[in-house]
TORPA-4810 file (N, C-alpha, C, O; in nm, 3 decimals):
<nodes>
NODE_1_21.029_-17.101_-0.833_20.900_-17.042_-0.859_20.868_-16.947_-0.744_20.879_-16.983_-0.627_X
NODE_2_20.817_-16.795_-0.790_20.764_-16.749_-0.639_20.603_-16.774_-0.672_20.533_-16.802_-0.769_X
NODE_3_20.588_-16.745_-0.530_20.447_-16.759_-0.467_20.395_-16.604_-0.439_20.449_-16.532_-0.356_X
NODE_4_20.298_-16.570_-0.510_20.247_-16.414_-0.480_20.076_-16.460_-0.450_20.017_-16.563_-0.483_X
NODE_5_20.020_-16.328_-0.370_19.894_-16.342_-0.367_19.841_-16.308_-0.492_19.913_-16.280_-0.587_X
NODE_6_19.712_-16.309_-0.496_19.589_-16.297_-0.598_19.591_-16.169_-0.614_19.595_-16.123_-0.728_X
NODE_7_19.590_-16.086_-0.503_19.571_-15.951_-0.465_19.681_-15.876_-0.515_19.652_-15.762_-0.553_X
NODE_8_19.836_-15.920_-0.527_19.925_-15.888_-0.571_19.966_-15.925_-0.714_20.052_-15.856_-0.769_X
NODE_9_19.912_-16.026_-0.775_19.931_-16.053_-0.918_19.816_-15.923_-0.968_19.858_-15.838_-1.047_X
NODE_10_19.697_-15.917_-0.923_19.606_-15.842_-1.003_19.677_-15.687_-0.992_19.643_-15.626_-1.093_X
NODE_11_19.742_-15.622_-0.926_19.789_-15.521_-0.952_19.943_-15.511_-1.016_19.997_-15.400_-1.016_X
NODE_12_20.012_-15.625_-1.071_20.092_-15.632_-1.132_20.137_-15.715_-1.221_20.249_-15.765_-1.233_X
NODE_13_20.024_-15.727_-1.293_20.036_-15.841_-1.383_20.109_-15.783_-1.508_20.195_-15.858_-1.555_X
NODE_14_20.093_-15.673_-1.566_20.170_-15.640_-1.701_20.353_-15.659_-1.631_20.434_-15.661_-1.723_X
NODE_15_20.397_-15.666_-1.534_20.507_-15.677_-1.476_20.542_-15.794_-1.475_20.632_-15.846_-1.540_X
NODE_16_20.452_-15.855_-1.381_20.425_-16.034_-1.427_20.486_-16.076_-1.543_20.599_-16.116_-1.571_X
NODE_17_20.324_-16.048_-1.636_20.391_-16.103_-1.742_20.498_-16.060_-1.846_20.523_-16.120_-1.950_X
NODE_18_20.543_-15.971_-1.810_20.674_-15.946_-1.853_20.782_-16.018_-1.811_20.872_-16.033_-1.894_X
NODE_19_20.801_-16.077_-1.682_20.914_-16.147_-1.640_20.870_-16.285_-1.683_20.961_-16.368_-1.682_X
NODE_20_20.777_-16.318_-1.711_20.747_-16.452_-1.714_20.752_-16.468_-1.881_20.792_-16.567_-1.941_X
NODE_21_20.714_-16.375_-1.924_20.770_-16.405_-2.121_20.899_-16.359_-2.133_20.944_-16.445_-2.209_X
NODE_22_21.016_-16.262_-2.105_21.114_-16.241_-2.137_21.179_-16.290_-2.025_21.299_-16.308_-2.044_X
NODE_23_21.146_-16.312_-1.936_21.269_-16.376_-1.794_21.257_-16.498_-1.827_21.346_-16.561_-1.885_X
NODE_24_21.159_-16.541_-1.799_21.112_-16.754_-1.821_21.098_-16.717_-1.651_21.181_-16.790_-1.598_X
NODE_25_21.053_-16.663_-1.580_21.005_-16.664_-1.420_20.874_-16.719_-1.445_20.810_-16.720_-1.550_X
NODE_26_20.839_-16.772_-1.315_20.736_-16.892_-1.321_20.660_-16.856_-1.161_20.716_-16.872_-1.053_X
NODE_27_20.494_-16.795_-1.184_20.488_-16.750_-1.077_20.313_-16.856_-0.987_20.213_-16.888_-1.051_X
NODE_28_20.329_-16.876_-0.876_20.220_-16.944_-0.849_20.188_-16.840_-0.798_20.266_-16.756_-0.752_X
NODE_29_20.035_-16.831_-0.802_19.919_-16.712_-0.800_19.864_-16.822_-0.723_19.826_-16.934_-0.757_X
NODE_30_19.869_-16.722_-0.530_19.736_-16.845_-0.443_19.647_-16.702_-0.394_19.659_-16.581_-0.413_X
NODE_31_19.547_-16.795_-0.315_19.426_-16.684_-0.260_19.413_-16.785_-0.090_19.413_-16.907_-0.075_X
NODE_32_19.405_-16.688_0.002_19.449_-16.738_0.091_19.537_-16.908_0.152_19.515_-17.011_0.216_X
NODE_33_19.615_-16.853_0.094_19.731_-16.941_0.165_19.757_-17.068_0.055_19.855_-17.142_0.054_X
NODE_34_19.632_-17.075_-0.046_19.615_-17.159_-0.128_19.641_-17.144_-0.250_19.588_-17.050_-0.310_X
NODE_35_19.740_-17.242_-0.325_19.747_-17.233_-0.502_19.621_-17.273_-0.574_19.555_-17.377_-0.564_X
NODE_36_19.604_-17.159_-0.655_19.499_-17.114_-0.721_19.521_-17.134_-0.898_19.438_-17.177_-0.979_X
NODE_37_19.653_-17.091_-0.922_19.649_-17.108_-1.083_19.863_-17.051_-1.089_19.950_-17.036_-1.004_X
NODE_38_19.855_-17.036_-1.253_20.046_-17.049_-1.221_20.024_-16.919_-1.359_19.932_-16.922_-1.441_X
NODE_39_20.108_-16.838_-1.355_20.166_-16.766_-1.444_20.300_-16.821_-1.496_20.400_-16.815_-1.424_X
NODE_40_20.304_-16.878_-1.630_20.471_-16.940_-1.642_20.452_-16.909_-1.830_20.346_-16.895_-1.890_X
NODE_41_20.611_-16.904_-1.894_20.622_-16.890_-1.968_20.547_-16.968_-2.101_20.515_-17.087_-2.100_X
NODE_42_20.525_-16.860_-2.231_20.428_-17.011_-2.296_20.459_-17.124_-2.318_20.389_-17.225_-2.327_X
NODE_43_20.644_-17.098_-2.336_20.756_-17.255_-2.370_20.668_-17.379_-2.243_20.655_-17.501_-2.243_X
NODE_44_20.633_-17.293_-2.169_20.660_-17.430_-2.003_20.504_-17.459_-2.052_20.483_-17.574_-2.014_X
NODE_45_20.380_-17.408_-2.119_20.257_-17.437_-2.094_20.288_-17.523_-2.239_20.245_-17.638_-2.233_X
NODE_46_20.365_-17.483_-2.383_20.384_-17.569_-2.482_20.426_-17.697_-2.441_20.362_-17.794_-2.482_X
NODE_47_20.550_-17.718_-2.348_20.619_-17.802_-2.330_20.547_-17.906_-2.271_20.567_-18.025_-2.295_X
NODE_48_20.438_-17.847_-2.172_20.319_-17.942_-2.061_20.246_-18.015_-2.169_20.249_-18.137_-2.178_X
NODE_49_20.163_-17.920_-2.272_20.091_-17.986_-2.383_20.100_-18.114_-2.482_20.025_-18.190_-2.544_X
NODE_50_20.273_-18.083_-2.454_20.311_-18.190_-2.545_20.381_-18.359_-2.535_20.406_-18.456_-2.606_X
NODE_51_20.393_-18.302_-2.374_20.422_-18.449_-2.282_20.290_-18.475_-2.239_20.288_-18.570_-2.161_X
NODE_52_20.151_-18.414_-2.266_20.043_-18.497_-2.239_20.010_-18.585_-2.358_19.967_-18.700_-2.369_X
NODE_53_20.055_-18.460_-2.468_20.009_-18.549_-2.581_20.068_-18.679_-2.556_20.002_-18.781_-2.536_X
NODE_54_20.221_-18.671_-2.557_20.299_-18.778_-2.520_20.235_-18.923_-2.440_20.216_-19.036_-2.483_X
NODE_55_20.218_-18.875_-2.334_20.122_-18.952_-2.227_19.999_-19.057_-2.297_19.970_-19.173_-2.267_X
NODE_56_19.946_-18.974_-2.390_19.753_-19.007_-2.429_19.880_-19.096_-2.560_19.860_-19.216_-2.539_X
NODE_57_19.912_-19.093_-2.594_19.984_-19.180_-2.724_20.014_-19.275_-2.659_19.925_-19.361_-2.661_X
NODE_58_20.101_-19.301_-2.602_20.140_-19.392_-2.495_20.037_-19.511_-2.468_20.037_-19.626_-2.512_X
NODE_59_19.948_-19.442_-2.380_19.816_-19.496_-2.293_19.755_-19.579_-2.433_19.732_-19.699_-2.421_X
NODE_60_19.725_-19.502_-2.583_19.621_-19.549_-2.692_19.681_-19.675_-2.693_19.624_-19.777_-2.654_X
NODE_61_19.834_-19.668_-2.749_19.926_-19.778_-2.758_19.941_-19.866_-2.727_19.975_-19.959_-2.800_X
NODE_62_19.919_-19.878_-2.580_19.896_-19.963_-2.476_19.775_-20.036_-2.482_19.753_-20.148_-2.436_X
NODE_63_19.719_-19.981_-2.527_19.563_-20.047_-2.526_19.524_-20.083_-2.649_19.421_-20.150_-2.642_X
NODE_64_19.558_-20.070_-2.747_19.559_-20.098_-2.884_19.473_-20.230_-2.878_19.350_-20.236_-2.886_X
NODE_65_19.595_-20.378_-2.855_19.520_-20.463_-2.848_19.408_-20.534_-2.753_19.361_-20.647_-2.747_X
NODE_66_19.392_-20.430_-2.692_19.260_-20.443_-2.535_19.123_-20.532_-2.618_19.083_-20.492_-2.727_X
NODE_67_19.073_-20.631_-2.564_18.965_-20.643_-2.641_18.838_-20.523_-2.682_18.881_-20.410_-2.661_X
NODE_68_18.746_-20.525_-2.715_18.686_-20.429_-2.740_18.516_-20.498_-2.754_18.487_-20.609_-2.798_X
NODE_69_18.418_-20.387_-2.698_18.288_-20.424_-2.731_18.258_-20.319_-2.826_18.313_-20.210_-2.843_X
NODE_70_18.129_-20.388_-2.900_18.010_-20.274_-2.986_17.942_-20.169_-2.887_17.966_-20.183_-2.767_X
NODE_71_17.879_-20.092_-2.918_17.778_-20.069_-2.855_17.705_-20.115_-2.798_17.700_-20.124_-2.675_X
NODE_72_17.594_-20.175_-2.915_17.527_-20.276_-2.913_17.520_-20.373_-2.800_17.418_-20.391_-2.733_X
NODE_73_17.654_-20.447_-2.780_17.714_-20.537_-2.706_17.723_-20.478_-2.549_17.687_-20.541_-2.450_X
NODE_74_17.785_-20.326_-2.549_17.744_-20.313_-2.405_17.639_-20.240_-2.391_17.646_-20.209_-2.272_X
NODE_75_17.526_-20.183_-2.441_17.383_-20.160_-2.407_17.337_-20.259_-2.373_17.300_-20.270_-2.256_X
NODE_76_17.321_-20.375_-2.472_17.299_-20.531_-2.378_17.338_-20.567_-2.239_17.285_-20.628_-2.146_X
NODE_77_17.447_-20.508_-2.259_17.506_-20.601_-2.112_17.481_-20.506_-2.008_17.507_-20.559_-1.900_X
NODE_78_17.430_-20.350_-1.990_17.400_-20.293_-1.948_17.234_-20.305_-1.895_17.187_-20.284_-1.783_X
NODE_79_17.173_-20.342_-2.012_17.033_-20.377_-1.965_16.958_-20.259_-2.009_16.856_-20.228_-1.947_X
NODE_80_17.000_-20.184_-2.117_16.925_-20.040_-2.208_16.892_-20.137_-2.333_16.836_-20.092_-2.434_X
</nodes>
């Protein structure tokens, strides 16, 4: 991955994103000295989306048989 400034992505971003949709280059965008946000291909932002989904399926799964309250039940126990 390179590391470019803020200052340098904003004057070359149609370049950018040209290497980053037809190359697959993957660029971290910081603002002083600091990562700020990522320019990367849409495959790598699809691919992120779908191992979260992954993740949150997982986690539901897991918890499936968790006991469970009403509302009702925790407004009570809350004291509303």
């Amino acid at each position: 991955m390179t590391t470019i400034s803020i200052s340098h992505a904003r004057e070359t971003l149609p370049e950018l994103g040209n290497r980053a949709a037809y190359g697959g280059e993957r660029f971290m965008i910081e603002r002083r000295g600091k990562g700020l946000c990522a320019l990367v291909p849409v495959e790598d932002l699809e691919l992120l989306e779908r191992l979260e989904d992954a993740m949150d399926i997982k986690i539901a799964e897991e918890r499936r048989d968790e006991p469970t309250v009403t509302l009702a039940e925790l407004k009570k126990e809350l004291g509303f």
